[in-house]
N, C-alpha and C positions, 0 to 999 in steps of 0.2 A: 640809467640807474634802475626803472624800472626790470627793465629786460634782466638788469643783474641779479636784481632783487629774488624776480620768480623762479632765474636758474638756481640762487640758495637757496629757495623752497622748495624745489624738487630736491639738490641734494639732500638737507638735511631729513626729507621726509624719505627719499631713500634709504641711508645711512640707518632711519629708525625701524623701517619696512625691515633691511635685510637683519639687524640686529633680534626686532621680534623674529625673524624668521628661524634665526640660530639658534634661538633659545625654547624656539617650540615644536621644532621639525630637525630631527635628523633622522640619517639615510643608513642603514644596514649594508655598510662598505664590508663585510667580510665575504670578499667573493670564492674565497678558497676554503670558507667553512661552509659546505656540499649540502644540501639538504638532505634528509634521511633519507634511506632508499631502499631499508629493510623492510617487508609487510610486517604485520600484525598478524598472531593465530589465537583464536578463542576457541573453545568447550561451549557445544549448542547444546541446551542439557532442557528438552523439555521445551524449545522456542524462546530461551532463555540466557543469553549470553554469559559466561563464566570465564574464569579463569587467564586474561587476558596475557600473552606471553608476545614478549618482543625477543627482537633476533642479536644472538651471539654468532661473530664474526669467525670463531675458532669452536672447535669441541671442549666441551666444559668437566670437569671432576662432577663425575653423580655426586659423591656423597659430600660433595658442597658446593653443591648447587639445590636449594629448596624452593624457589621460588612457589611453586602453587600446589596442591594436594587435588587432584582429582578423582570422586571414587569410581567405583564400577559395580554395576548390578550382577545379578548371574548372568547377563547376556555379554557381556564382557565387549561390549557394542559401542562408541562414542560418537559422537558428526563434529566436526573441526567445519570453522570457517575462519576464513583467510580474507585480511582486507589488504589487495596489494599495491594500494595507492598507484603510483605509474610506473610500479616493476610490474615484469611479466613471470608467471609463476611456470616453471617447465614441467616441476615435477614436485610429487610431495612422500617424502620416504618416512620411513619410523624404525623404531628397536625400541625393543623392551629390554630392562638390565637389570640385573641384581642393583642394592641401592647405593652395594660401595662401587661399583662400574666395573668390579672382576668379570663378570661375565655377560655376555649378549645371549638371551633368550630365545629374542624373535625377533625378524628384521624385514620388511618389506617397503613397496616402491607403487605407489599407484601415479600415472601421468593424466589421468580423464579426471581431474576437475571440474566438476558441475558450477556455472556462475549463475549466483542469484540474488540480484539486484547487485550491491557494488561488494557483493561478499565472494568466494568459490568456496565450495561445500565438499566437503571428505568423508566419508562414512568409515569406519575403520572398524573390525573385528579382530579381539586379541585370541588368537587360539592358544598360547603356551597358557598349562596351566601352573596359573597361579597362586599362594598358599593365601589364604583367609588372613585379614588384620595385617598384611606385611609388604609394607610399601615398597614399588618398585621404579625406577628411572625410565622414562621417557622420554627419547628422544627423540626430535621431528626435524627433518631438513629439508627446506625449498630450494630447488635448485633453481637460480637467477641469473642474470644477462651480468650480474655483478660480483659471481661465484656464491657458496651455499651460505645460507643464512644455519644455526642453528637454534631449536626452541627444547623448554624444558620444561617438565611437570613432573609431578611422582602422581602415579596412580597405586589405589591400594582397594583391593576389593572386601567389601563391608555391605552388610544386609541392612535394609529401612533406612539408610541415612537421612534420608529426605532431604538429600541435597537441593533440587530443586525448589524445595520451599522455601528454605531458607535465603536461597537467592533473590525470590520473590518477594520475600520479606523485608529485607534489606534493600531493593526497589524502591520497595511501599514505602519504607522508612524515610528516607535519603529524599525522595522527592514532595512527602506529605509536610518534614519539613519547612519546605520552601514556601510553605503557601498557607497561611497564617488560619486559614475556615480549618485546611484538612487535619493539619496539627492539634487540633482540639480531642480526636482520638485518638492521638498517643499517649494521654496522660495517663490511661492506666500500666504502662510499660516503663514506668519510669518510678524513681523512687529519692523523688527532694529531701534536699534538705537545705535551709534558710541559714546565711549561714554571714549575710549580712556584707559577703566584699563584693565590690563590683564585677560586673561581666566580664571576663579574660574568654576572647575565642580558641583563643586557642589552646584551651584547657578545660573542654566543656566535655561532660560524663552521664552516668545513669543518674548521680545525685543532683545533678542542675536542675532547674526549675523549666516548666514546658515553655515558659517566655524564649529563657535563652536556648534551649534546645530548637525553638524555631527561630532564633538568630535576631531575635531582640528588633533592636532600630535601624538594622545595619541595611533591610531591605536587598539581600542579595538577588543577582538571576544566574541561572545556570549558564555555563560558558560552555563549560567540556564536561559530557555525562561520562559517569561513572558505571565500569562493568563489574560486579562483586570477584573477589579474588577469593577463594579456600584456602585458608591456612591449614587448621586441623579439623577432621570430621569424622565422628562414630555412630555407634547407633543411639546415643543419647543427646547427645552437642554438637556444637558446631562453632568454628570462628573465622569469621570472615572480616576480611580490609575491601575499604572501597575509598577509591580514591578520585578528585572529580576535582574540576575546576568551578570558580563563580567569580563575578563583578559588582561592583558596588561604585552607586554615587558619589559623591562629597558633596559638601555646601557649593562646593563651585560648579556642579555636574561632569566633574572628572570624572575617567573612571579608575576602579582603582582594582584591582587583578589579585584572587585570592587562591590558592593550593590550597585543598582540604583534604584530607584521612580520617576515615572512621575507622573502628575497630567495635563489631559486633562479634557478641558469644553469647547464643542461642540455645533452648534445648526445647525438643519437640516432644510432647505429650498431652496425648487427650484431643487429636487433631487440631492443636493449638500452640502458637509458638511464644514461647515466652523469653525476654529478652532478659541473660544472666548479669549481662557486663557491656556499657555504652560509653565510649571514649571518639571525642572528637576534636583534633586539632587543626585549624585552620591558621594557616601562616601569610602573611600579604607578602605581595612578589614587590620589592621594591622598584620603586620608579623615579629617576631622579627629576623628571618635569615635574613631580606635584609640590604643593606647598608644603615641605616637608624640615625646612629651614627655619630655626633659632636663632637668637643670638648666644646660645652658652651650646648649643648643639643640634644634632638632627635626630627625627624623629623616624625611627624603622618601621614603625606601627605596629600590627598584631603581629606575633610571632614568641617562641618561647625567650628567657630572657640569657639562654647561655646562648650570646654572641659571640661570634670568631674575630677577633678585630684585632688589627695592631695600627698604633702611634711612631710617626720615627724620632726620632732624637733632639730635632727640632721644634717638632709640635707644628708643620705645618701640613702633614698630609694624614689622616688617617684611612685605611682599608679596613674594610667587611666584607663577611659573606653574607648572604641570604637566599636561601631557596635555592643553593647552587649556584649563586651568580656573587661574581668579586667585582665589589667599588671599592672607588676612593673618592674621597674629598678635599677637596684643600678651600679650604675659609678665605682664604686672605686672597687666591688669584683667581677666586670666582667661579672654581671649576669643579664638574663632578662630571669622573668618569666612570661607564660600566668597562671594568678592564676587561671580565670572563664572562662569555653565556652560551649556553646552549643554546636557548628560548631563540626562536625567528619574532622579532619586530611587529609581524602581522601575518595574517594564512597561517599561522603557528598547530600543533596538533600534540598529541598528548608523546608522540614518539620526543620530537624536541624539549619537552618542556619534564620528561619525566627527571627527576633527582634523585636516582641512586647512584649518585655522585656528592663527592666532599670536596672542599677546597680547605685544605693549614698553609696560612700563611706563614713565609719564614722569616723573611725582613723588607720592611720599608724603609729608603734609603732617606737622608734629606733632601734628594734630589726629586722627590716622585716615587722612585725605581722603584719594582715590586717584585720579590722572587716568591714563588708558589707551587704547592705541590698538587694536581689534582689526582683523583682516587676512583676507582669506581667504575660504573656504566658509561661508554662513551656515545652519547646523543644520534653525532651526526660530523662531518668529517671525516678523514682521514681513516683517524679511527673507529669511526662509527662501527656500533656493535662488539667493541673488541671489552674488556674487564682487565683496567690497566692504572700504572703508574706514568702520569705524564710531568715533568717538571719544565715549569714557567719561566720566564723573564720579563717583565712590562715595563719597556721602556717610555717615560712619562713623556719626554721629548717630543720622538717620534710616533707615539700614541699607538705604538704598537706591540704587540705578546709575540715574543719568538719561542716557540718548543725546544728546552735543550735535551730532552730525553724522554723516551714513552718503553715501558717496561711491559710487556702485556703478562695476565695471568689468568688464570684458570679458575679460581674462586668466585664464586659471588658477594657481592658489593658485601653484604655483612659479615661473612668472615672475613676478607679482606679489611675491614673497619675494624674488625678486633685487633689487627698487626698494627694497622698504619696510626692508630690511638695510641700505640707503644711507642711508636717511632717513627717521624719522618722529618728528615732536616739537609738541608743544601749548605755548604759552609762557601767561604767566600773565595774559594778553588775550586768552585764548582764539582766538590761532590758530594755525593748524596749517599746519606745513612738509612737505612730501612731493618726493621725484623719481621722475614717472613720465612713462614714455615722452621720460628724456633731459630735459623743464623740470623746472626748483625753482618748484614753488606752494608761493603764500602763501592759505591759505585763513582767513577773516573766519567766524567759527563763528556769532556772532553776527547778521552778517546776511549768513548765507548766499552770500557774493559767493568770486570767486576769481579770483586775477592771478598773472601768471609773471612772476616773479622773473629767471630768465634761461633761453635756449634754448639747447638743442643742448648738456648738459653729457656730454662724452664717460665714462662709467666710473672707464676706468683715472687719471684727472685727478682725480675727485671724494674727498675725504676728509673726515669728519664725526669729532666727539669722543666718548668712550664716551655719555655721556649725552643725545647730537645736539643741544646748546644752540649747538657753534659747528661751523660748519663750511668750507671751501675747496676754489676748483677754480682750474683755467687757464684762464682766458676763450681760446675758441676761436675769434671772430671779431669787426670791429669794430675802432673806433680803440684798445680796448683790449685786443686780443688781445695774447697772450704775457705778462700778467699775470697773478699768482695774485690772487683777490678772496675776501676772507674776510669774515664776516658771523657777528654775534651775532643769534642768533635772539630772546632777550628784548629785547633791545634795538630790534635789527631796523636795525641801525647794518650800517654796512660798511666794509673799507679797502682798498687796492690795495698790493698792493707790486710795484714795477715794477722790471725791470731795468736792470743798465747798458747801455753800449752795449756788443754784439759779445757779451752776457751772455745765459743762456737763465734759467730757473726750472723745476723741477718741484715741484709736493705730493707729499709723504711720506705723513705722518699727525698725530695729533695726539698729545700725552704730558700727562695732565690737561686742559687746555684750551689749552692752548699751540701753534700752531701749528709743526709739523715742514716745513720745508722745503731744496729744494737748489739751490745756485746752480753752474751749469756754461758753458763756453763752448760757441760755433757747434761748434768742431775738436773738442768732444770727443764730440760725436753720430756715431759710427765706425758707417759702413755697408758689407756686406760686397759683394761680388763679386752676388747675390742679390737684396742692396735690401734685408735685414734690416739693422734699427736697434740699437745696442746704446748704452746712456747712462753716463757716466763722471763724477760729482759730483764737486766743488773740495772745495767749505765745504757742507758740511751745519750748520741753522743749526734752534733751537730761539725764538721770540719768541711772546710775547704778544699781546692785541690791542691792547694802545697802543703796541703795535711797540719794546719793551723786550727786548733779547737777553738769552735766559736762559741759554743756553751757545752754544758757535761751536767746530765742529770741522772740523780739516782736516788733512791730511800730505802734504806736499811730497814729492810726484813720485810721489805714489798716489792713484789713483779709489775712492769712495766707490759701489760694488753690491752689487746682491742684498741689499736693506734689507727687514728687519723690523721692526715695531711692536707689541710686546708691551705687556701692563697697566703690569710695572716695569721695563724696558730694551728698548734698539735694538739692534738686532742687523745685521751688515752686513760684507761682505768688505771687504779694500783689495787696488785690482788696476792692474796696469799693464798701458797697451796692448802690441797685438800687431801691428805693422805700422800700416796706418791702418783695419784693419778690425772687430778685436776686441780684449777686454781678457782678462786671464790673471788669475785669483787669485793672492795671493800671501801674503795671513794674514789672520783674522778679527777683527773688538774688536765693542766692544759701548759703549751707553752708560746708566746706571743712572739712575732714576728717584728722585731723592732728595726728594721728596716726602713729608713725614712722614706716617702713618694718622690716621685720623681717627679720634673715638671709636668712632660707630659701626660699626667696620670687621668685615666678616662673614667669615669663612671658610668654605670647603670644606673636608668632610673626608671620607675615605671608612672605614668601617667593614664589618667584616665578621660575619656568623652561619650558622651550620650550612644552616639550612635556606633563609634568603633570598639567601644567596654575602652579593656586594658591596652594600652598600645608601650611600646619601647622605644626609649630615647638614649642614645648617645651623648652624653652630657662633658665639654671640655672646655680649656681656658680661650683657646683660638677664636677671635670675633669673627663674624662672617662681614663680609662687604655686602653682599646682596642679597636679596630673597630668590631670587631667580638665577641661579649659578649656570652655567652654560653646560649643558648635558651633551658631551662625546661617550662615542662609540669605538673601542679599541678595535685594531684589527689584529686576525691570528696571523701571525706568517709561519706556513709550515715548515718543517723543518727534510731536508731530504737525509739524513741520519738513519741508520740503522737501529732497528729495536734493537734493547738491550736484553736476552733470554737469560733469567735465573729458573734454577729448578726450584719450582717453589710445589712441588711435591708435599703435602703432607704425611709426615711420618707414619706409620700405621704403629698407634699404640693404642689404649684402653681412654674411651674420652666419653663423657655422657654431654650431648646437648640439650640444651633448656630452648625450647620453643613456646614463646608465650605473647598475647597480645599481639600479635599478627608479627612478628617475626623472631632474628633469635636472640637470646637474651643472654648468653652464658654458654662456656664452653668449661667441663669441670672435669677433676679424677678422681670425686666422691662420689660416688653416687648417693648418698642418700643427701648430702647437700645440698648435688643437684635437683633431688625429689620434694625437697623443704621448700628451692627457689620457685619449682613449678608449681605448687600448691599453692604459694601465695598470687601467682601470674593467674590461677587458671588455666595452665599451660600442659605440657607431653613433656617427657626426656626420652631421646632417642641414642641409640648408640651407634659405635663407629660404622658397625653392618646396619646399620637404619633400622635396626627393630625396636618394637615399644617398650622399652622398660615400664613407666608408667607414664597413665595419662588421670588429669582430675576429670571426674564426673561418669566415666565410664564403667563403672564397679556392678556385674551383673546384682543381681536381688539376692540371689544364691547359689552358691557349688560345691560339688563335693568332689573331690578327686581320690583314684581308685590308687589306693596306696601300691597294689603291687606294679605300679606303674612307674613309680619313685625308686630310684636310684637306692642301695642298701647303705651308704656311705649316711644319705640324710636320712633316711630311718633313726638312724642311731642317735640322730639329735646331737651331734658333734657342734660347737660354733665356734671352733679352734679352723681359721680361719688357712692356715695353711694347709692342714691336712685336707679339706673339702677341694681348695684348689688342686691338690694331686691326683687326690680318687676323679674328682670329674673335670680332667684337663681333656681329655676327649669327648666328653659332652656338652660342655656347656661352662660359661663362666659366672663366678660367684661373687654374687651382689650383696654386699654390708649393707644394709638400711637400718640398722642402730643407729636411735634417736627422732625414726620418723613415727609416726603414730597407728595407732592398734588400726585406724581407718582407710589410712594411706598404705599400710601394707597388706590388707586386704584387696586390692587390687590387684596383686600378684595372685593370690589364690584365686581371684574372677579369670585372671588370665593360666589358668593351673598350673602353677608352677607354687610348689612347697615352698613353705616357711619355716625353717629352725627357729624359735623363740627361747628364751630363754627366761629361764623361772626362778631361778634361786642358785646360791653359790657354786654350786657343783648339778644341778639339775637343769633340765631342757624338756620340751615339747614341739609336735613339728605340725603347726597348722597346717589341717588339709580338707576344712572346707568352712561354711559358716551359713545362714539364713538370718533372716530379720531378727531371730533373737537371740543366737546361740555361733557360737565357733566351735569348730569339729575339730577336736585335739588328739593326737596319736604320743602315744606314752611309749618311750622306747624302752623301756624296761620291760613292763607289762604285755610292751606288743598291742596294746587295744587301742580303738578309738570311742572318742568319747564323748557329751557335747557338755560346752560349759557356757555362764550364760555370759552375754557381750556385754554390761557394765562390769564383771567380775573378773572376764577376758582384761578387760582394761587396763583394771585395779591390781591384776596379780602382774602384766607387763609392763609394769609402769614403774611398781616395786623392786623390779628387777633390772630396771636400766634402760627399758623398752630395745631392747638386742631381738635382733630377726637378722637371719642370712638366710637367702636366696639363693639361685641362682637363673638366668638365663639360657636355654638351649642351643647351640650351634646351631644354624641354619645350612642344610647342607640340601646344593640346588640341583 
C-alpha cells in the first residue's frame, strides 16, 4: 500500500507538473513561417539614423508608395546603412523617378559596401538635376542569396530644413520620457489641459499633462528603440512618426509588451525647436497567459476601443484582432488560441513585429472555424515582403490556418486600406469579393480564376453592410447607369432599382443588411455660381433585398443632408434651399435602428486601473470555466497554390491626397476639400504627379510674382472654370479652392502660382503677391497692380463667396 501510495503521488503531482506546464509554456510550432530574411536600410543624416525602410518582395507603384520623405541639401549627397541580419548583401543599386514612376532619371549599382560594426555603409551622390520643393521616387535594391529585396523613399530637395534636428529632437523626446528626473524639462513643450478623465495610453497628445506624457504608474522599459521616420519636411516644419516598442510589470511581475507610435510636428526657429503638435498611442500586444480573464469577459487592455471582433451564432467562441494578431476564445472549453501572428515568441525584432497589416474577419463558425482575410505588409513567410491579399481558414480542430489564396499588389499598406475598408468578404463557396483599383472582383478561391463584377465603381457611390455580405453602388455608365445595383454576396444574386422619370437615386448606407437609399429630383442637385454640387433628398427610404420597404421617410418642403449611418441610428439634417444654389439647415432627427440584439451581442466597455489608465474589455454572456484558459499556438500550413494576379493598376485621373499626422488621410476629386481636410491635420495635399498643391505652415513672409510671367488667359480674371481649363490644358491644370480661406490660399501665391479671386457679381482680381500687411492685387480692366490691406483683403473675399482658382503647372522632366 505504501509503495502504491507514493506511485499516486508521483502521478498525480505529475499530472499537475505537466498541466502547469501547458498552461504556462508553449512552443512556436510554426516551422514553415521562415523567419525574416530581408535587411533593414536607413538614412545616416548627420550620425543620426532616419528614415527606417524595410524590403519589398516586388517593384512597387512610386506614386503609391510614400512611405518616408527624405530631403537633400545642395550636395545632393546621402550615407545609407544597411542592417543585414544573416543575409549577405551582394550589391546595392538605386534610381531616381519622377514621383508617378513614368520616368527613370538616374540609375546606378555600387558592390563595395563599407561594414561598420553590425551596419554596411553606402555613400550615394545623386547627379540628375533635380527641381527645387518636388519630390521624387527612390528606389534601392539589394541584391541577396534570396533574390532582390526592394526599398523606398521619396527624396525632395529643400533648403534649412534641419532635418537632422529635428530627428534629434524626437530622440531627446521619446527617451527623456521614459525617465521621470529628465521629463521634468519637457514641460515647457507641452500645453495641458485638466480635463478631469482618466489616463487612456493610448490617446495621449500635446494637451496631456507631463505626468501622463511621462507614462504615469505604468513604469515602462524600452524593448525595441525607435528610429524617427519623415513624413513631411520644409523649410519651416516638420513631421515625424517614431515608432518603438516597451514592457511593463503587473502586480504579478508579468511582463506585459506594449507597440507605441508618436507623431511629432515641429517647427524650427530662432535655433530653437518648438513642438506644434504631440500625439501618442500606445497599444498592448495581447497575451493570452496573463490574467486577463472575467467572469462576463476579457480584458484587451490599453489599446483604442474600435475592436475588430466577431461572436458566432452560438455564443461559444469569440475572435479579435489586436496589433495584427487574431485570437479566439472560447469560455466554456477553457481555450484561448493565437490563430494569426507575425511576432516570433522570443529573439523577435522590429521586422516581425511591424503591423502594416490588417486582419477582417469574415465568419466564425459554431465549430471554432475561422475565415479571415489578411491585408497589407507581409512580415516573414512565404510571403515575406510581398503587399498582398491573403485569405484564411482556421480550422479549430486541427489548430491549424490553411492559406486558401494570396493576391499580391503593388500599393502600399495605406492605400490598399482605403479599397479593402470598402470591401472584402469570402462567401461560403469560397469566394472572395474585393474593390480594387475602382472594379468589384469576384475571385474563384478554388480554382484560382478572377472576373470583374463591374468597372469604374466611383467611391463616394459605393456602400457595403457591416459584415460586406450585401453591398450597393450607382452604376456609372451603360444602359443602366443612374441605377443603384445591389447584390448579395452569398448568393451572388443582384437587383436594380431604377428610377422614375425626372427621378435621381443616391446610396446612403446600409442599417442591418437592408439597403439605405435616397430618392431626389433633377431640380434638387443646386449648383453654385462655382460648379459646386450640393444634394437635397425627398424620401429617404430604408428596403430589403426582395425590395420590401422597411420604413419611408420624408417632410414636405424639407431636404434630407448631411446623412449619417451609425450601427443603431441615422442621423441627418432637414434643410431648405437657398435660392437655386444652396441648402440652409434648418433642424436635425434621426432614425433608430429597431432591430432587436441578438444573443450573442458583445459589448465594449472601458475600464479603468492606477497603473495601466484606460484599458478595454470585451464584455459577453458566456461564463468562463477558468482563469487560466490553456493558451495554443496555431500553425500556418502553406499553401502550394498559385498567386492569383489582378491588374490593380490605378487609373490615371485627377486625385488630390491628404497627408497628415504621419500618414494618409484621404484620397479626394476636390481639391479645395481636400485643402480644408489638410488644414485641420496640419497636413500637405499632393497630386497624382506628386507635386505640392498646398502644404500648412510653409507660406513664405512675402512674394510677389512678375505678372508678365502669368498666362493672358488669368490676367483677364476669368473664374468661368471651363474656359481656364481650355486656354491652359497645355500648361498646367486648374485648381478650384472656393471656400478655402484668404490664408490658405496664399500659399499658392508663396508657391507663385496666381490667384483669380473674385470680388463681386460680375467682377474679379487676380492676386499676385502679398507681405505682412498688404495683398498685391492686379485689376484686369485697369491692367494695374495695386496693394490692398490684408483684413480688407479678407472682408472684400469673403463678401464674395471666398472664390479663388488656381492653377498648377505641368511638370515637364
Amino acid at each position: 500500500m505504501k509503495k502504491a501510495g507514493i506511485l499516486l503521488l508521483v502521478f498525480l503531482l505529475g499530472t499537475a507538473g505537466t498541466a502547469l506546464l501547458l498552461n504556462s509554456e508553449s512552443t512556436d510550432n510554426r516551422s514553415d513561417f521562415n523567419d525574416a530574411v530581408f535587411p533593414e536600410v536607413m538614412v545616416d543624416m548627420n550620425d543620426t539614423l532616419i528614415n527606417r525602410m524595410y524590403g519589398y518582395a516586388q517593384p512597387m507603384q512610386a506614386d503609391f508608395t510614400r512611405d518616408s520623405v527624405t530631403p537633400l541639401d545642395t550636395s545632393k549627397k546621402l550615407t545609407f546603412k544597411v542592417n543585414p541580419y544573416d543575409s549577405e548583401v551582394k550589391s546595392f543599386s538605386y534610381e531616381i523617378r519622377t514621383s508617378d514612376g513614368s520616368k527613370v532619371l538616374e540609375n546606378k549599382k555600387i558592390k563595395n559596401l563599407v561594414k561598420e560594426d553590425q551596419y554596411l555603409s553606402v555613400d550615394v551622390e545623386i547627379g540628375s538635376d533635380l527641381r527645387m520643393n518636388q519630390e521624387y521616387s527612390m528606389q534601392i535594391a539589394l541584391e541577396l542569396d534570396e533574390g532582390t529585396a526592394y526599398y523606398y523613399t521619396r527624396v525632395v530637395s529643400r533648403s534649412q530644413v534641419h532635418a537632422s534636428d529635428y530627428a534629434a529632437f524626437v530622440k531627446y523626446f521619446y527617451e527623456a520620457c521614459l525617465d521621470k528626473e529628465s521629463a521634468d524639462a519637457l514641460g515647457s513643450y507641452l500645453e495641458p489641459q485638466t480635463t478631469g478623465a482618466a489616463t487612456n495610453y493610448s490617446g495621449i497628445n500635446i494637451n496631456s499633462s507631463l505626468s501622463e506624457i511621462s507614462w504615469g504608474n505604468l513604469a515602462p522599459q524600452l524593448c525595441q528603440e525607435g528610429i524617427p521616420v519623415i513624413k513631411e519636411i520644409n523649410e519651416t516644419t516638420a513631421s515625424v512618426v517614431l515608432e518603438y516598442q516597451l514592457t511593463s510589470q503587473n502586480e504579478d511581475e508579468e511582463t506585459e509588451l506594449y507597440d507605441v507610435k508618436e507623431f511629432y510636428r515641429m517647427k524650427y526657429q530662432d535655433t530653437r525647436i518648438y513642438l506644434l503638435d504631440f500625439q501618442r498611442s500606445a497599444n498592448q500586444v495581447f497575451d493570452g497567459t496573463l490574467p486577463v480573464y472575467e467572469d462576463d469577459g476579457i480584458i484587451l487592455g490599453v489599446r483604442d476601443k474600435n475592436v475588430e471582433y466577431m461572436m458566432n451564432d452560438a455564443a461559444t467562441v469569440i475572435a479579435f484582432v489586436q496589433e495584427g494578431d487574431l485570437w479566439s476564445y472560447s469560455p466554456g472549453n477553457e481555450k484561448v488560441n493565437q490563430v494569426f501572428s507575425f511576432r516570433k515568441l522570443k529573439d523577435g525584432d522590429f521586422r516581425d513585429s511591424r503591423t502594416q497589416h490588417d486582419i477582417k474577419i469574415v465568419r466564425v463558425t459554431d465549430e471554432g472555424d475561422i475565415d479571415f482575410v489578411l491585408y497589407g505588409y507581409m512580415n516573414r513567410g512565404s510571403h515575406e515582403g510581398y503587399e498582398g491579399i491573403a485569405v484564411y481558414h482556421y480550422n479549430r480542430d486541427k489548430n491549424v490556418v490553411e492559406e486558401r489564396a494570396f493576391i499580391p499588389v503593388s500599393e502600399s499598406f495605406e492605400f490598399l486600406k482605403k479599397d479593402l475598408e470598402k470591401l472584402s468578404y469570402v462567401n461560403e463557396k469560397n469566394e472572395l469579393f474585393l474593390i480594387l483599383a475602382k472594379n468589384l472582383y469576384r475571385i474563384n478561391i478554388e480554382e484560382n480564376s478572377s472576373e470583374i463584377l463591374e468597372k469604374g465603381i466611383k467611391n463616394a457611390n459605393f456602400v457595403s453592410s457591416d459584415n460586406n455580405d450585401h453591398a450597393a453602388w450607382l452604376v456609372s455608365e451603360g444602359d443602366e447607369k443612374g441605377n443603384i445595383k445591389e447584390i448579395d454576396f452569398d448568393t451572388c444574386k443582384t437587383r436594380l432599382i431604377a428610377p422614375q422619370k425626372g427621378q435621381r437615386l443616391r446610396t446612403v448606407g446600409f442599417m442591418n443588411e437592408d439597403l439605405i437609399y435616397g430618392m431626389l429630383n433633377k431640380e434638387d442637385i443646386l449648383t453654385d455660381e462655382e460648379g459646386h454640387k450640393s444634394v437635397g433628398i425627398r424620401i429617404l427610404r430604408i428596403e430589403d433585398f426582395e425590395g420590401n420597404v422597411k420604413k419611408e421617410y420624408r417632410k414636405d418642403g424639407l431636404y434630407i443632408t448631411d446623412i449619417s449611418v451609425g450601427n443603431t441610428l441615422i442621423e441627418f439634417e432637414l434643410s431648405a434651399k437657398s435660392g437655386e444654389t444652396s441648402y440652409v439647415a434648418q433642424k436635425k432627427d434621426t432614425i433608430m435602428n429597431n432591430k432587436k440584439a441578438a444573443a450573442n451581442t458583445v459589448k465594449i466597455e472601458l475600464i479603468s486601473a492606477s497603473r495601466t489608465g484606460v484599458r478595454v474589455k470585451l464584455v459577453f454572456n458566456t461564463t468562463k470555466q477558468t482563469d487560466s484558459p490553456l493558451t495554443m499556438y496555431a500553425k500556418v500550413s502553406s499553401s502550394d497554390r498559385k498567386d492569383i494576379v489582378l491588374d490593380t493598376q490605378i487609373p490615371q485621373e485627377i486625385a488630390y491626397y491628404v497627408y497628415g499626422q504621419g500618414g494618409l488621410d484621404g484620397i479626394y476629386t476636390d481639391p479645395a476639400k481636400a485643402v480644408l481636410r489638410a488644414d485641420t491635420l496640419g497636413g500637405v495635399v499632393l497630386n497624382r504627379t506628386q507635386q505640392y498643391v498646398w502644404e500648412r505652415g510653409n507660406k513664405k513672409t512675402k512674394m510677389q510674382i512678375d505678372t508678365e510671367e502669368i498666362p493672358e488667359i488669368v490676367l483677364q480674371g476669368t473664374y468661368d472654370i471651363k474656359t481656364l481649363k481650355k486656354s491652359l490644358k497645355k500648361t498646367g491644370t486648374v485648381i478650384d479652392l472656393s471656400g478655402c480661406s484668404l490664408d490658405s490660399v496664399l500659399y499658392e501665391i508663396s508657391a507663385q502660382r496666381p490667384v483669380i479671386a473674385k470680388t463681386g457679381a460680375d467682377t474679379s482680381v487676380v492676386i499676385v503677391g502679398y507681405d505682412e500687411y498688404n495683398t498685391w492685387l492686379y485689376d484686369p480692366v485697369k491692367k494695374e497692380t495695386y496693394p490692398y490691406g490684408m483684413n480688407d483683403s479678407t472682408d472684400l473675399f469673403q463678401k464674395a463667396g471666398n472664390v479663388f482658382i488656381t492653377y498648377i503647372e505641368t511638370v515637364n522632366y
